[in-house]
Backbone as a ProteinNet text record, in pm:
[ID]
protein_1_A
[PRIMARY]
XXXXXXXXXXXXXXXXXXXXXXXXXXXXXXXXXXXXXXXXXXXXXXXXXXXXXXXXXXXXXXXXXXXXXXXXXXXXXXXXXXXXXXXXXXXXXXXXXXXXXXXXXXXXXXXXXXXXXXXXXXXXX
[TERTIARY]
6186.6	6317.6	6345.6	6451.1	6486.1	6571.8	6587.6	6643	6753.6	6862.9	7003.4	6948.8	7002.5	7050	7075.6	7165.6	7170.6	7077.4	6978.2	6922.6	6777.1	6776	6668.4	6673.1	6818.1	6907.4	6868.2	6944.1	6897.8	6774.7	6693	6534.7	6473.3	6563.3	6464.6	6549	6647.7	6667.9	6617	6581.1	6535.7	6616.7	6728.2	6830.4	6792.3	6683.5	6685.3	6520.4	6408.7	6294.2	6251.7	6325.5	6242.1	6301.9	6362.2	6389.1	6243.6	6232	6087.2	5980.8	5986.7	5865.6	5875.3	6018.1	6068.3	6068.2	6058.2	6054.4	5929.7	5842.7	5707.5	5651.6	5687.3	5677.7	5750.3	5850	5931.1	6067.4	6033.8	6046.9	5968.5	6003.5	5914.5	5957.6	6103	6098.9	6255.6	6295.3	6404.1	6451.9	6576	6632	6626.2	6619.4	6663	6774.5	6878.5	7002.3	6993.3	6927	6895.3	6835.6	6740.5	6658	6766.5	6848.8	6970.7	7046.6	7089.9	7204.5	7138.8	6988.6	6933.8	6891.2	6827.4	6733.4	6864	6959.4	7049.4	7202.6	7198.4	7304.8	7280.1	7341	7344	7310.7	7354.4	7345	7199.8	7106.7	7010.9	6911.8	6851.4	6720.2	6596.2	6525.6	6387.6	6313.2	6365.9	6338.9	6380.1	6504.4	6545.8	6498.7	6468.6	6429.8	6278.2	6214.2	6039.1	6051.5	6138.9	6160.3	6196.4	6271.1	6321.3	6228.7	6160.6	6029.7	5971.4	5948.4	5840.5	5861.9	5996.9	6023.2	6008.2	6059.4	6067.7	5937.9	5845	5681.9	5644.9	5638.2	5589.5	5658.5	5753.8	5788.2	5803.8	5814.7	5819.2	5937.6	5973.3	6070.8	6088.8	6214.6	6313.6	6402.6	6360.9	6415.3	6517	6673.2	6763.5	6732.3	6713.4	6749.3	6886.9	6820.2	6943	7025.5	6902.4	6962.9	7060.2	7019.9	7070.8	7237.4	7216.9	7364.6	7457.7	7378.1	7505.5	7556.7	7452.2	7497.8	7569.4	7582.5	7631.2	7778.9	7773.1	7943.9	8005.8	7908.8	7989.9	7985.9	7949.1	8032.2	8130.3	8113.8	8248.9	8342.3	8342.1	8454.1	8507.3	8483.8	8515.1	8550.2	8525.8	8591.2	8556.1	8647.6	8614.5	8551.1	8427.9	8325.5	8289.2	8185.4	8125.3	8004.4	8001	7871.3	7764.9	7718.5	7605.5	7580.9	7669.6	7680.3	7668.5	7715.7	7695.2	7571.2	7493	7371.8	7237	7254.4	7180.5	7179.7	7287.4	7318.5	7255.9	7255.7	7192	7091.2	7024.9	6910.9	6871.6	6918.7	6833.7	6873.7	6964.2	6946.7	6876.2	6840.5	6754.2	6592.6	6591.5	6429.1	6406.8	6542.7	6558.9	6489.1	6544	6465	6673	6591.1	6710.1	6732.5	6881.1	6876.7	6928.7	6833.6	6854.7	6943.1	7048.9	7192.1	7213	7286.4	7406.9	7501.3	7560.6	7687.4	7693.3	7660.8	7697.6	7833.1	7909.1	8054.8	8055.5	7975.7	8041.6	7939.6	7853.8	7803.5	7818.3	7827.7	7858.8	7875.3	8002.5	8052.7	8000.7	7884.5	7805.4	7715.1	7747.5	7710.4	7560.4	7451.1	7276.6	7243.3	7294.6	7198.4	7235.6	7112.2	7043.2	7107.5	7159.8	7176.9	7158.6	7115.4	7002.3	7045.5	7048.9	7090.3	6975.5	6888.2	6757.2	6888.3	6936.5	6965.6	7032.8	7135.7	7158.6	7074.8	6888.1	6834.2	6727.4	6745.4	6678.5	6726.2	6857.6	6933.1	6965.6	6874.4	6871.1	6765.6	6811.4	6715.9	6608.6
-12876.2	-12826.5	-12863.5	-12903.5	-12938	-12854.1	-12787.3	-12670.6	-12744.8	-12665.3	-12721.8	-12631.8	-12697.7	-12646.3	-12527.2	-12457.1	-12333	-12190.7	-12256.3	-12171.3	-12150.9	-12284.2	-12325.7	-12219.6	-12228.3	-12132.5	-11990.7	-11961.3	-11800.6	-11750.8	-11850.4	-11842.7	-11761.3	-11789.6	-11786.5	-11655.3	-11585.9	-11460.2	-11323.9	-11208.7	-11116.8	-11055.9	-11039.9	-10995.4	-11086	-11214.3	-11279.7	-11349.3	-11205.8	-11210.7	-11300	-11158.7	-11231.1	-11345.3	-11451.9	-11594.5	-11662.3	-11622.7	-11703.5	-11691	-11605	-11581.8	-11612.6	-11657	-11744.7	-11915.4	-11953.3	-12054.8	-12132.4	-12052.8	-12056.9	-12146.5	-12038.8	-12067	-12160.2	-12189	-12240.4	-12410.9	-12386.1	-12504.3	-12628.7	-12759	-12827.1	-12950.6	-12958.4	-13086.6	-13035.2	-13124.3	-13068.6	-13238.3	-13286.1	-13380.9	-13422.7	-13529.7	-13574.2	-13513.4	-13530.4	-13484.2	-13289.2	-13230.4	-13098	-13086.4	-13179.1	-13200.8	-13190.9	-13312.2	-13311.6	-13220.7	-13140.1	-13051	-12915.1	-12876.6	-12778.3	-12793	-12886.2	-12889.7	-12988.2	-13027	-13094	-13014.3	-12887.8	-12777.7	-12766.8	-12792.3	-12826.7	-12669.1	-12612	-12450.2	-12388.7	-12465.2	-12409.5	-12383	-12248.9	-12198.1	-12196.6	-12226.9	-12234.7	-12144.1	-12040.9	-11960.4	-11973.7	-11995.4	-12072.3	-12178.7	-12274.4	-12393.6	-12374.4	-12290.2	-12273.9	-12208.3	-12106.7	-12039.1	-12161.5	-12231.9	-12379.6	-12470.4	-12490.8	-12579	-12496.9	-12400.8	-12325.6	-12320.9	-12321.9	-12334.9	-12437.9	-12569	-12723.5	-12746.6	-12735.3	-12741.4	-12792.7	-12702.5	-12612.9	-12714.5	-12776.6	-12846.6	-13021	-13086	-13246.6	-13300	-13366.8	-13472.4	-13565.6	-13564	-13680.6	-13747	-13906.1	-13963.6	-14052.1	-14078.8	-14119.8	-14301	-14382.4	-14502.5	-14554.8	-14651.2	-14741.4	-14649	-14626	-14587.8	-14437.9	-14348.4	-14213.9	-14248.8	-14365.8	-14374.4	-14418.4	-14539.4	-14576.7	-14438.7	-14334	-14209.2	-14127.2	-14137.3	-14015.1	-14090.9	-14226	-14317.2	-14288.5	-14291	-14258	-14106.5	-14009.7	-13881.5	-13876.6	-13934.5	-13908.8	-13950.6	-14115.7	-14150.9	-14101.6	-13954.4	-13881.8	-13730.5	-13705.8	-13564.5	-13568.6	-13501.2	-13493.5	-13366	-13392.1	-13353.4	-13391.4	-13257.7	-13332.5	-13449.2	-13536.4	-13636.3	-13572.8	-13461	-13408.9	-13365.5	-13270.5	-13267.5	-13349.2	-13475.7	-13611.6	-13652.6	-13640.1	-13728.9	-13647.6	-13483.6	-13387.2	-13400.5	-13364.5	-13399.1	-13539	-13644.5	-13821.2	-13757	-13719.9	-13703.3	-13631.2	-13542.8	-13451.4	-13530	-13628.9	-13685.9	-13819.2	-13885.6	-13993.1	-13948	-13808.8	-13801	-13679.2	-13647.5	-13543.9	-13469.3	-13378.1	-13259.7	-13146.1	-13030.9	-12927.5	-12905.5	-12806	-12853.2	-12685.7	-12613.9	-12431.3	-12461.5	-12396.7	-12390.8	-12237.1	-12181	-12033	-12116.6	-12259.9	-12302.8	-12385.1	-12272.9	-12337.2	-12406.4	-12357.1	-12411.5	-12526.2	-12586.3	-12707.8	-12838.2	-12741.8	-12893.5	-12887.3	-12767.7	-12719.1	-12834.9	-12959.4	-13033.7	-13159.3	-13143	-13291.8	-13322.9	-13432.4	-13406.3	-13436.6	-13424.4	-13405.7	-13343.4	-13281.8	-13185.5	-13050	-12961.1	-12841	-12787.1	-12691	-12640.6	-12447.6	-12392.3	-12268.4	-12210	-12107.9	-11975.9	-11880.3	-11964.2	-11814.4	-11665.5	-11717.3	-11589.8	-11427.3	-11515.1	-11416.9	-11333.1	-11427.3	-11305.2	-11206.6	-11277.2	-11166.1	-11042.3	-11050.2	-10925.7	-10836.8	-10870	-10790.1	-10672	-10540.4	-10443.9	-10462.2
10327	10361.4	10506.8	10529.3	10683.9	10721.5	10822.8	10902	11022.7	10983.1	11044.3	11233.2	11328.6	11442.8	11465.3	11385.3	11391.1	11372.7	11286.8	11245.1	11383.1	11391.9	11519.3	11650.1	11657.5	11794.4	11705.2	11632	11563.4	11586.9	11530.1	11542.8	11659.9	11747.2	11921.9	11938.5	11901.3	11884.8	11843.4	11940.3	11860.6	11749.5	11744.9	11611.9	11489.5	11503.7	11367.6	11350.6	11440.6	11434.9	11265	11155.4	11056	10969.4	11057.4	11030.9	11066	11192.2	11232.7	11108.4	11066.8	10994.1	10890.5	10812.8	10689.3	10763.2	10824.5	10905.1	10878.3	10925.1	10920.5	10761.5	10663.5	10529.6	10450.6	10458.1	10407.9	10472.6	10603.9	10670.5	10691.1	10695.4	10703.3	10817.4	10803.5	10875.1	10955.2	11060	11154.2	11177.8	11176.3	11208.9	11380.9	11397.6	11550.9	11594.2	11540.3	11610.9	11626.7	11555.7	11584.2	11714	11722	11862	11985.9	11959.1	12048	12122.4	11980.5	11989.7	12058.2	12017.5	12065.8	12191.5	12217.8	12377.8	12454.2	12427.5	12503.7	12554.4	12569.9	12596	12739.1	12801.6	12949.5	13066.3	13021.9	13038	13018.4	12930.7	12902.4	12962.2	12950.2	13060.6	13035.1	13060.5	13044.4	13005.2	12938.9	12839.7	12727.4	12711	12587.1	12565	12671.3	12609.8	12506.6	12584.8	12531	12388.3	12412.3	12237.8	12187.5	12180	12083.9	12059.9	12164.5	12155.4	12096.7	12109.3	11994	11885.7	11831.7	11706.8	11638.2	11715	11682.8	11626.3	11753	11747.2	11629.8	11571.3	11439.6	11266.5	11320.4	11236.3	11293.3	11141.7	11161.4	11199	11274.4	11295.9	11262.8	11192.9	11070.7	11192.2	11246.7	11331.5	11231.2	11302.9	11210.6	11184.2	11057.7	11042.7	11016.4	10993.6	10915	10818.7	10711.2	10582	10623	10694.9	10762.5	10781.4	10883.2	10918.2	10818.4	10717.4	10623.5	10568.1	10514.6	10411.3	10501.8	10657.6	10691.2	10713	10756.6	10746.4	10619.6	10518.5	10365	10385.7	10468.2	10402.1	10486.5	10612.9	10717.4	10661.5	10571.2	10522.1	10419	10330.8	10219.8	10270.4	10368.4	10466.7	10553.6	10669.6	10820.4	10801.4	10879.4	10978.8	11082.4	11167.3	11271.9	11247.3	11356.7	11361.4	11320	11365	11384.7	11240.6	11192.8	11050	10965.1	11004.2	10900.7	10880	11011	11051	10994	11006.5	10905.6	10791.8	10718.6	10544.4	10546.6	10588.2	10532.8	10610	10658.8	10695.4	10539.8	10503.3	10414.1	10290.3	10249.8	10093.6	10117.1	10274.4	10273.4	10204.5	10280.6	10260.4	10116.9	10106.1	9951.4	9991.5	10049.9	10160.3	10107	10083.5	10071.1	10249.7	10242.3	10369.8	10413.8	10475.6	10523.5	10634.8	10613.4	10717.1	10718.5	10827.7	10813.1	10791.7	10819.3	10755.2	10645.7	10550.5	10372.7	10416.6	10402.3	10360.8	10387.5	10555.3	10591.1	10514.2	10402.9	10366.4	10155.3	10155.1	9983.7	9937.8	9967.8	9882.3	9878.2	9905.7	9936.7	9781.7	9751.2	9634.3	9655.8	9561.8	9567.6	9674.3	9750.1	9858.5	9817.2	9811.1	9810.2	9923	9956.8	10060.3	10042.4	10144.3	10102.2	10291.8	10239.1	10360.4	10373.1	10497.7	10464.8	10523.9	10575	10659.8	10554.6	10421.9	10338.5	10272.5	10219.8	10177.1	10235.5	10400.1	10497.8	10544.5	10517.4	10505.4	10437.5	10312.2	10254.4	10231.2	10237.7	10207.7	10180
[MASK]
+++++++++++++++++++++++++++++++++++++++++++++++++++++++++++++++++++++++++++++++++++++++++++++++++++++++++++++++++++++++++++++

């Protein structure tokens, strides 16, 4: 399973402790451009940065090819999205990896990708 950006940032939050620990189990791989988007926020402190690295750590890195970019040009050219969004989703149907987001919506309509919300069933009771 490859883990969107967002969840990476959540992660290093105490309000979403037991993500880490679904993380742990159930994560496996994290895209380059997650790398980006997380450790490249200009604002960021060196406390945040170490929680992120700690999270990253722990999982593999999916660096983008060739093949990444043609699939993420073919979803840009079928709905607007962001880059980053494009380059995740072809990241996760290059290597057929489901792909754990909090933003279902922005990838639902992609056709062959898995897409999975740890965050809905940690909230639960």
């Amino acid at each position: 399973m490859l883990i969107d950006s967002n969840l990476i940032i959540y992660a290093t939050q105490p309000p979403h402790r037991p993500l880490r620990g679904w993380l742990v189990g159930h994560a496996s791989h994290y895209s380059a451009i997650s790398r980006l988007e997380t450790l490249g926020y200009q604002h960021l402190r060196d406390a945040e940065k170490q929680a992120i690295t700690h999270v990253i750590d722990q999982l593999e890195l999916l660096m983008i090819s060739t093949v990444t970019l043609e699939l993420a040009i073919a979803l840009r050219q079928q709905r607007k999205m962001s880059l980053g969004d494009a380059l995740i989703a072809a990241t996760c149907l290059e290597h057929q990896l489901p792909l754990a987001t909090a933003n279902e919506k922005d990838f639902e309509w992609i056709d062959g990708l898995a897409v999975f919300n740890p965050l809905e069933i940690l909230k639960q009771p």
